[in-house]
N, C-alpha and C positions, 0 to 999 in steps of 0.2 A: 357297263359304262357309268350307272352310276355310284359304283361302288369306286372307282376311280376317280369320279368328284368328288365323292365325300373325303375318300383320301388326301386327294388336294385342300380341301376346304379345311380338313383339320390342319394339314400341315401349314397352311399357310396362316390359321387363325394362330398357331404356334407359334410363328415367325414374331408375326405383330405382336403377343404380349411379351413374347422373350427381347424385342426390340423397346416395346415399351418399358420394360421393367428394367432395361439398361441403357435407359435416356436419364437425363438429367433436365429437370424441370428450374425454369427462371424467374422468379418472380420479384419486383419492385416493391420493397416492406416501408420505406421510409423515404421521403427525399436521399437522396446519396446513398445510399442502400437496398443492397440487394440478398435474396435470400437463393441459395442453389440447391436444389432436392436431388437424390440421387435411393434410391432402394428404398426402403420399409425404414421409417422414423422409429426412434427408438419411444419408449413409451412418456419418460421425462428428459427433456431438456431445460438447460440451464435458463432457457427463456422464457419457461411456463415460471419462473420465481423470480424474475427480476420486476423491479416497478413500470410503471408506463410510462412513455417518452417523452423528454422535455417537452412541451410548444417551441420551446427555441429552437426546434430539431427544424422546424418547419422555414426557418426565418437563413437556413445555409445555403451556399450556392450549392446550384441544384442540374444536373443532367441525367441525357433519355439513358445516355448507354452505359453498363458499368466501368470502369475505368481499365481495366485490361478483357481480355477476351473468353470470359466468362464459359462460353461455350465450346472452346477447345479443352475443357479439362474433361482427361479421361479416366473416368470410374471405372474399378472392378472388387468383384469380391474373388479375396482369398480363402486358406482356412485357419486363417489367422483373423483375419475381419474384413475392411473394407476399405482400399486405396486410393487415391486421387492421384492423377499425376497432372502436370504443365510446368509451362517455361515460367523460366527468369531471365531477366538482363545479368549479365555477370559483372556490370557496375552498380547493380543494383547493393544497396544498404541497407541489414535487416536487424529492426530493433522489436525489442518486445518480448515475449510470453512469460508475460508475467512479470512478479519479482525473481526478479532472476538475480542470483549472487554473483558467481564468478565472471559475467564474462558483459559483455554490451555490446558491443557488434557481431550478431550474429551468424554472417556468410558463413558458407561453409561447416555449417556445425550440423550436429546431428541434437534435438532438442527431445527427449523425452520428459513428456508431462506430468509429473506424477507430485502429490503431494504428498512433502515430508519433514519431517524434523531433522534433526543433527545428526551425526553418527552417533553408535552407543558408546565403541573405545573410544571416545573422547574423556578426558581429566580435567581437574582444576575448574576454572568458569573461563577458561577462551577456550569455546570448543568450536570445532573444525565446522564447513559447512559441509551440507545432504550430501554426501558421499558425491564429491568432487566439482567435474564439472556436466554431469549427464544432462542437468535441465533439472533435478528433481525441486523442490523450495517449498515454503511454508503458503508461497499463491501463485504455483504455476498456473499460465494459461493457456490453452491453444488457439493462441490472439497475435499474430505478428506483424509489423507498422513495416513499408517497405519506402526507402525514401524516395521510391517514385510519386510518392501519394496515393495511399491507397493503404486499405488494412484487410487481413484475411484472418477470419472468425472460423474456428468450429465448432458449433452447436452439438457437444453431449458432453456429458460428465465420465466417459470410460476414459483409461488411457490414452492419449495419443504420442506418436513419433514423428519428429518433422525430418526430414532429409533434405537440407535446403544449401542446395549444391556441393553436397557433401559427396555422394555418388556419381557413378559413371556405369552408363549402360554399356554393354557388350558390341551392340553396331557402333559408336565410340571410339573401343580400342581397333575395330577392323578398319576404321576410316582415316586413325593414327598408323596403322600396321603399311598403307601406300601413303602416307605422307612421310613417313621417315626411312622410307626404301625396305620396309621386313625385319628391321634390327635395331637395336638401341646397346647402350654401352652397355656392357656388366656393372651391377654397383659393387663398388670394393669395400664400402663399409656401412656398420648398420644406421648412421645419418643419411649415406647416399639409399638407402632401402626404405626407409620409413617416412623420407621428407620427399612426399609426392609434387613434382614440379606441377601436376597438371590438376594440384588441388582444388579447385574448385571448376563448377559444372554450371549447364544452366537450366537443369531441371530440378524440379521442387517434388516429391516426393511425402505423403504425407498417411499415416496408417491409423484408424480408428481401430484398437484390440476390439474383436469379439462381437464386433458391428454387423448387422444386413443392411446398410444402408449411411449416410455421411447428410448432413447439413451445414452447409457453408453457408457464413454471411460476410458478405462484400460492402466494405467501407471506406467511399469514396473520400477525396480533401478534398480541391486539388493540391495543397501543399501535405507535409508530415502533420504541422500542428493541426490542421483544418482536419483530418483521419481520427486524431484524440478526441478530438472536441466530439466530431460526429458518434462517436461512442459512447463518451461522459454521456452527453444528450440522451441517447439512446436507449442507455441506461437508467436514464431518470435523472441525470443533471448528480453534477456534487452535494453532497453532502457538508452543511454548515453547520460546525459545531456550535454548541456553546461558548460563546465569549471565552468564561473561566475555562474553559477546555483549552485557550491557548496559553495560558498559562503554566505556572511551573508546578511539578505532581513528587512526594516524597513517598517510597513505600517504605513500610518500615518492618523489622524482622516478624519472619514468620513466626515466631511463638511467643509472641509481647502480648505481656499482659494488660489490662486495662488501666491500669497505673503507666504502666511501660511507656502505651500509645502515648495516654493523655499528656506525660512530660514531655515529649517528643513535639508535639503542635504546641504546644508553651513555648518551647522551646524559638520556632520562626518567629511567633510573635512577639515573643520577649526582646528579641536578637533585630528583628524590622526586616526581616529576612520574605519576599513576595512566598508565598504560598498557596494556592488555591483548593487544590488536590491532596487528599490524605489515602492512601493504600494501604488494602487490611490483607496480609497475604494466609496462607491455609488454616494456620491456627486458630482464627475467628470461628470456623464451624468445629461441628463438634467430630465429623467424619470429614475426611478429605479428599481422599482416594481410594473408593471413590465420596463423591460428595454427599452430606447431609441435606445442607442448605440453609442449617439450623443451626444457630448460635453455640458456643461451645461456653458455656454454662462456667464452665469451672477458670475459665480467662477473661469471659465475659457475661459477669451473673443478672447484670441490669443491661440487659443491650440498649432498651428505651433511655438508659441513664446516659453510656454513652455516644449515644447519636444527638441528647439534646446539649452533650458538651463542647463536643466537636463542630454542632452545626451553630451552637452559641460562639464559638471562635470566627464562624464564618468559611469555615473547610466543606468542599466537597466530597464527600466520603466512596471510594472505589474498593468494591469487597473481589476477590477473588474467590475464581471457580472454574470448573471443568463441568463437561454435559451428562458424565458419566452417575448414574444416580445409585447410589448406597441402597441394601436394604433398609435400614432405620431410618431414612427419610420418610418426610411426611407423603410426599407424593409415589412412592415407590409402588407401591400394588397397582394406582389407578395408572400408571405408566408401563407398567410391565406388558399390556395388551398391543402397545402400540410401539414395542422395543423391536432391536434384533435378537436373533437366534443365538448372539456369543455376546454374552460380557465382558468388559473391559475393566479390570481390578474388581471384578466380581459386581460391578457395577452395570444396571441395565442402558443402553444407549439408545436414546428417544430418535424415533425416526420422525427426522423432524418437517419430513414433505406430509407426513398426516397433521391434518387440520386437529383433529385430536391430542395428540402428541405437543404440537404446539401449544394447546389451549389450555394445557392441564400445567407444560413446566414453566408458560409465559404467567399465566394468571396467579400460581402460586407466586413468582418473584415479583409480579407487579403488586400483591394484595400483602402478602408480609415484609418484603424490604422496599423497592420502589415509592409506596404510599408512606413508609415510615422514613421516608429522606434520604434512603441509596440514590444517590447521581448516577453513579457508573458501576459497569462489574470489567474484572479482569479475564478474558476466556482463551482458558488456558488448555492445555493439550490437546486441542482439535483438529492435529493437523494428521499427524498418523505415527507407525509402528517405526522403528530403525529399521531399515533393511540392508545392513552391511554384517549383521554377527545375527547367529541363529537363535542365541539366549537372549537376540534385544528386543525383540519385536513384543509388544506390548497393547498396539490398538487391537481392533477387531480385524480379523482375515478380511482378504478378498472374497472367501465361499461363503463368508456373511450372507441369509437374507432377511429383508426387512417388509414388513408388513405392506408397506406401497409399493411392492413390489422387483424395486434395485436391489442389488446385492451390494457387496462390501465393498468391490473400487468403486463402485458407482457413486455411493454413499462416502465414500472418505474425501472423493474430489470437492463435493461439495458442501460435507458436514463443518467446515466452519464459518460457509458466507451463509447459512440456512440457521446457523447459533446466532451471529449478529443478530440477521434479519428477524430474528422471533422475539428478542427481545429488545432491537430498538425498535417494533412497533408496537411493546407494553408500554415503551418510554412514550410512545408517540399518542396512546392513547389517553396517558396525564397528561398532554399536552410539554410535557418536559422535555428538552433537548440531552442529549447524551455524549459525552466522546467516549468510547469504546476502548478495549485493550483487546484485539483476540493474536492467537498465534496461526491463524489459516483465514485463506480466505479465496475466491476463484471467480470468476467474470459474472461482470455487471455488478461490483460492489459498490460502484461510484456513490451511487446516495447515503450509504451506511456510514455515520460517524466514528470511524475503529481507526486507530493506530495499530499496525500491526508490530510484532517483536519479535523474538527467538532469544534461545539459551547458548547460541554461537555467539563472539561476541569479538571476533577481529576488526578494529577499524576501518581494514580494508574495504571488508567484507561492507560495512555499513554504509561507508560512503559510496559505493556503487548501488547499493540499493535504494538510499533517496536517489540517487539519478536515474534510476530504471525505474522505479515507483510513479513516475509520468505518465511513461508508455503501458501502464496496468491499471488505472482508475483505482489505486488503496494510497494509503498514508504509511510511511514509515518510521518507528521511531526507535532511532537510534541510542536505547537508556546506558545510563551510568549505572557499573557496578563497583564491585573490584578494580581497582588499576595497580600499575607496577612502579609507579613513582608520582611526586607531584605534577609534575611536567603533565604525566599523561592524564590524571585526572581531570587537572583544568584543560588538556585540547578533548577530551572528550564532552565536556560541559561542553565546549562549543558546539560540538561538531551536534550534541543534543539542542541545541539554542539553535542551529539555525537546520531545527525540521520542523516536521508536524506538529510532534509532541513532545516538548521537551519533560524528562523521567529522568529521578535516580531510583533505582530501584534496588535497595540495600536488607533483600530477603534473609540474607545469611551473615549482616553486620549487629552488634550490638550498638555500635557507636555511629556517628556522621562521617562518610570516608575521609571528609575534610579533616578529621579528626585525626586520623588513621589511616592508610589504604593499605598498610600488611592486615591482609582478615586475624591471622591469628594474634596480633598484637592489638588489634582494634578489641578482637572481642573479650582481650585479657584487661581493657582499660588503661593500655597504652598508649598516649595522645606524642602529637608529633609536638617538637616544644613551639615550632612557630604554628600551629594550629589557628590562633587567632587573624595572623595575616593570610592565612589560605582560607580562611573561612573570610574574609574581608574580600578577596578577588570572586571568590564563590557567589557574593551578594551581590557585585557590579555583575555578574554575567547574569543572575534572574535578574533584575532591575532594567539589563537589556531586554531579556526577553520581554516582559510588558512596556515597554517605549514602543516597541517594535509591533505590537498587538493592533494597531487601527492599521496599518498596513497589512499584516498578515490576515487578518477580519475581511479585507477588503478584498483578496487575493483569493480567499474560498468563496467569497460571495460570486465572483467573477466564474470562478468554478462549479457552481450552484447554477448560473445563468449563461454562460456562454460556455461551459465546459474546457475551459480553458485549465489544466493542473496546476496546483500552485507550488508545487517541484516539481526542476524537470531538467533532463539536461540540455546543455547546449546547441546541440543537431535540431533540436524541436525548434529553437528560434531563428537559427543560423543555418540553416539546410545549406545552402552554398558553400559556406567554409568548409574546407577540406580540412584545416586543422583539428576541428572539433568533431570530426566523424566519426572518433573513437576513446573522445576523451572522458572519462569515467567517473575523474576524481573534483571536478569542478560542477554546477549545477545555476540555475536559476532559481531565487527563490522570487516569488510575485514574478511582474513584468520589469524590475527595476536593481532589484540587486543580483549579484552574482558571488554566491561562495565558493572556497577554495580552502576547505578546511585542511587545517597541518593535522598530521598523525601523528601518532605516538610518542605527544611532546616533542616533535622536533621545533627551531626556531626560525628554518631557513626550506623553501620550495619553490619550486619552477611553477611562475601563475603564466597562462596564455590567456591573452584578451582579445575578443573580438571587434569587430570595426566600431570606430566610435572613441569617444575620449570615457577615459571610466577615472571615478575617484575613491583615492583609499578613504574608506570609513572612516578610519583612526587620526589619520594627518590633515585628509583633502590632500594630498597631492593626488598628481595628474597622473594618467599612461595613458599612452596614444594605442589604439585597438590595431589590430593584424599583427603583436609581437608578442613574444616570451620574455617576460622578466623573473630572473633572481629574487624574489622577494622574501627578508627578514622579517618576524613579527615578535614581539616581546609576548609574554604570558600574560600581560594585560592590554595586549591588542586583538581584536576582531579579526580573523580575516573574510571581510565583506566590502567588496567593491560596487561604486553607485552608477549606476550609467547617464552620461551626461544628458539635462534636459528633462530631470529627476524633481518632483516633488514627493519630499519625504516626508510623511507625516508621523513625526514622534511625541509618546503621548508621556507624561510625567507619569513615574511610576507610582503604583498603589500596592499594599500590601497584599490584599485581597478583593473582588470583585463579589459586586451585591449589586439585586436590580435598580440600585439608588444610584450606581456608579456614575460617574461623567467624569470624562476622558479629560485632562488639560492638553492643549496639542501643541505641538510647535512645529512648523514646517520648513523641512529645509529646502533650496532650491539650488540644485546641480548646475551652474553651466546658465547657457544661455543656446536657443532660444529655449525656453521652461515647454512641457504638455504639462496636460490636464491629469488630473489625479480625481480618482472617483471612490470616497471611500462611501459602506454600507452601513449603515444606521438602522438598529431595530431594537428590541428587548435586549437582546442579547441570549434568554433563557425559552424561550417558546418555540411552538411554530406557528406563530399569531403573521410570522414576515410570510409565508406561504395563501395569505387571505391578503396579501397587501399592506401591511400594516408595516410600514418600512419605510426610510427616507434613503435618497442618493443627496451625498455632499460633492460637488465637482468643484476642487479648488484649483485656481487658475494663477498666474504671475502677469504681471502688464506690463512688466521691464522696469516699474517700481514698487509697485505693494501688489499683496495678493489681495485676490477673491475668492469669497464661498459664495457658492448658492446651494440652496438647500432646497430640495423638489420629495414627494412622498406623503402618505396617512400619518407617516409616526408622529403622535404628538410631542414624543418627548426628548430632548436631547441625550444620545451617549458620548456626543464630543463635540468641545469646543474649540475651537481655533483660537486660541488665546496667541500665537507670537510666529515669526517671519523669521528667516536667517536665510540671506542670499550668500552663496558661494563661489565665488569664481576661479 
């Protein structure tokens, strides 16, 4: 008898931890947020390296229960890894993972996570994007916004696959098989075979490769924008760059010499041409691929000479680089202990979740270029191998292991927000502010000041990813390289002028494209004969971009403090309109304007506007919102629309920006009745605003003159309100 208890007792002690160990555990991590456990946590997650949470996280609307039913999702492992399944509404509207290129409304898609660069058969410089439409990009995330309100987080850096109403289960088709009596038509052709009527499902389906276990984080609105925000927050709030970071940045050919450069920054200042930003692209080291770190002697034999020319112009100087470290670097032996097992261009790769590993390649670039005047670096190749041709692949494998223990997907998801993060906190330890260049990046990057990029360079392509750059917490910047005629060079200037970062980035020009835009005629010193009037239109478009700077300052400040993105599309403001539910190629820049950037020099585009009266930039004329208009623009028109009851604060242009700066302002006022406009006031170069050290301007209209008030520590002014211009 009691060898039959015991038997019991086992068995049923069985039960319970086999019961236990496929429950899923609920836990409340933040106001509006929730965390869901399920199996054996993997050893890092993406939230052991992100910053800690706004206070503004604290100040959202806030409830008990998560916003859909948290505890219907059912977990299993396979031998693949570890699944989640539950519902969806099938009016449901699904935005997000990531920078995502091809597509913006997500129903029905299948999203694989993987971080990548371009394909390798790609030619010329417009190269294709990551091999189609799978989900792959330079910052996927397994992050997605549902326009119910609400965001669903997975917490690890492996692979994931979403299946989000893409599928259909097997009880499904048997419960179709007595709905349509046992039979359906034959299809006769391969459209009636392939175009499933019954495409979309209402289950969500979701695979962690090579997982025991899954972490979800649940993030509540109640609206779409209210989900962002609560992320940004969560994340540690946005990131505000440097002033001069909004400004305008010139890269200039990779193998200039020091002569080269310096004519080159003559060159804006001679001309009056705004400049802030100077880019030093590979040739500045002495090894590149992989990196030195170290001055390349024979183009640049006094570096101290040329950093005190450049920084005597008043240029910010941005060096490019990659993480991959050279033998002949200086730090390469004391780095090898804390690398991976596989080089990349024979280069060691710092495993940068070891504290070591960061302290060796942060402290060298903080001690030899940061303290000698580097602003910014370029970080480049971070994102991973081609995976479309077997001769492309170039990073490190996936059977990569690394000293903290990840292996190589692990490590590639996350090696280029873990490159920021190490050294925008050498920047942070001068106390210096930074805007970033990198080519990867993956969840909770909100604080980090980067502009991201890539070597794909379709317009298309561009203009969906500032609109999707919202639903991801990064910055996207759209640079100038090569173009295929004038037309297209100046709508690219635009389409760069109204993002994050406005960049020409002319690695493989001798001349200014302005000059030229056939590369090979350019670099033979063939100038177009009207050169000088293209380079005349080139100057009003920077000269926009800093008018436009105390607005845009104000709009990451905003993002910094309420998490609110300062791109973003449509759907985030307008959740209601059905027209804007998929529209891709229009965006919000701040709370107040709305772009509509023309492609590839065309003159003439279909704008849709939402409710509300909006004004064209260029004329002030009106459009009434809920319509589509035909809209023409000349080569020396904007297209940027004001939303009525707009103040706009435009600030006189400067050529370059110094902590002496002050802003002259002019404010224009949309419409009637006017709001409040809150611009952010600080150094501009510090993070002295992070101790309080900051002023709010709230300017108001009275139905005859404005007002400032000015509230905050900052004692010193960066803009003045010198002039009024009401608009009706």
């Amino acid at each position: 008898m009691n060898k039959i208890r015991n038997i019991f007792s086992v068995l049923l002690l069985s039960w319970v931890v086999m019961v236990y160990a496929n429950a899923q555990e609920v836990t409340k991590i933040a106001p509006g947020v929730w965390k869901v456990s399920y199996g054996s946590p993997e050893k890092y997650r993406p939230t052991d390296f992100k910053e800690a949470a706004s206070a503004a996280l604290t100040k959202m609307p806030d409830q008990e229960k998560a916003p859909f039913p948290v505890d219907e999702i059912k977990f299993s492992r396979i031998s693949k890894g570890t699944v989640a399944e539950f519902k969806i509404d099938k009016s449901e509207k699904i935005y997000g993972f990531g920078l995502q290129i091809n597509t913006f409304e997500q129903s029905a898609c299948r999203r694989e996570i993987r971080t990548s660069s371009g394909v390798s058969g790609s030619s010329g410089d417009y190269h294709p994007s990551p091999l189609g439409d799978l989900g792959f990009s330079h910052a996927p995330m397994p992050f997605y916004i549902s326009s119910k309100g609400y965001g669903v987080l997975i917490n690890t850096s492996r692979y994931v696959t979403f299946y989000m109403g893409s599928q259909h289960k097997l009880d499904q088709t048997v419960a179709l098989k007595h709905f349509v009596g046992g039979g359906s038509k034959a299809s006769a052709s391969i459209e009636d075979l392939y175009n499933r009527n019954y495409k979309s499902s209402d289950e969500v389906e979701v695979l962690v490769d090579g997982a025991q276990g899954m972490e979800m984080i649940i993030f509540d609105g109640p609206t779409l924008k209210n989900v962002i925000e609560r992320y940004n927050l969560f994340s540690g709030g946005g990131g505000i760059p440097p002033i001069w970071g909004l400004g305008f940045k010139y890269r200039a050919k990779t193998d200039f010499t020091y002569k080269e450069v310096i004519n080159f920054t003559r060159y804006f200042r001679e001309n009056k041409i705004p400049c802030d930003m100077f880019g030093l692209e590979p040739g500045w080291q002495s090894s590149s691929y992989s990196c030195s770190y170290a001055w390349n002697k024979r183009n640049y034999p006094n570096p101290d000479s040329i950093l005190n020319v450049i920084q005597g112009m008043n240029y910010k100087l941005n060096l490019w680089e990659h993480a991959y470290v050279h033998p002949t670097s200086p730090i390469f032996d004391s780095i090898v202990p804390y690398s991976g097992d596989f080089a990349v261009w024979k280069g060691a790769v710092p495993d940068f979740i070891m504290p070591q590993a960061r302290r060796i390649f942060g402290e060298y670039h903080r001690n030899n270029l940061i303290k000698k005047g580097i602003s910014a670096f370029k970080l480049d190749e971070c994102d991973a191998a081609y995976y479309d041709e077997a001769h492309g692949e170039w990073s490190f494998p996936d059977i990569a292991k690394f000293p903290s223990g990840v292996d190589g997907e692990q490590m590639r998801q996350i090696f280029g927000l873990l490159y920021q993060k190490t050294l925008w906190n050498e920047f942070k330890k001068e106390n210096k502010r930074t805007f970033l260049e990198a080519r990867a990046s993956y969840l909770f990057a909100s604080p980090y000041c980067s502009a991201l990029y890539s070597d794909m360079y379709s317009p298309f392509d561009y203009v969906t990813m500032v609109t999707n750059s919202g639903f991801a917490g990064v910055n996207w910047s759209p640079e100038v390289r090569q173009t295929k005629s004038v037309d297209d060079l100046i709508r690219r200037m635009q389409n760069s002028l109204m993002s994050s970062h406005m960049s020409v980035d002319c690695w493989f020009l001798k001349n200014l494209p302005w000059f030229q835009f056939d590369r090979s005629k350019n670099n033979n010193g063939e100038f177009l004969p009207d050169y000088k009037q293209i380079e005349q239109k080139v100057r009003k478009l920077v000269e926009l971009r800093m008018r436009l700077i105390p607005y845009l300052y104000a709009a990451f400040a905003k993002y910094h403090y309420e998490g609110t993105p300062p791109f973003r599309a449509l759907v985030v403001d307008y959740p209601d309109d059905p027209e804007v539910w998929r529209l891709d190629k229009q965006y919000m820049m701040g709370d107040n304007i709305m772009c509509a950037p023309f492609i590839e020099g065309v003159s003439e585009r279909e704008v849709y506007f939402p409710k509300g009266i909006w004004y064209d930039f260029n004329t002030n004329k009106k459009y009434e919102g809920g319509k589509k208009y035909t809209i023409q623009m000349t080569l020396d028109q904007i297209p940027m629309f004001i939303k009525e009851g707009t103040i706009l604060p435009l600030a006189k242009p400067v050529e370059f920006i110094t902590p002496e700066t002050v802003f002259e302002v002019n404010c224009k006022v949309y419409g009637k009745p006017a709001n409040d406009m809150r611009l952010f006031e600080d150094d501009g170069f510090t993070f002295n605003f992070e101790k309080g050290n900051y002023n709010w301007l709230d300017l108001s209209w009275n139905g005859k003159k404005g007002l400032v008030k000015r509230s905050g520590n900052f004692r010193k002014k960066l803009f003045n309100i010198s002039a009024w211009e009401k608009i009706d």
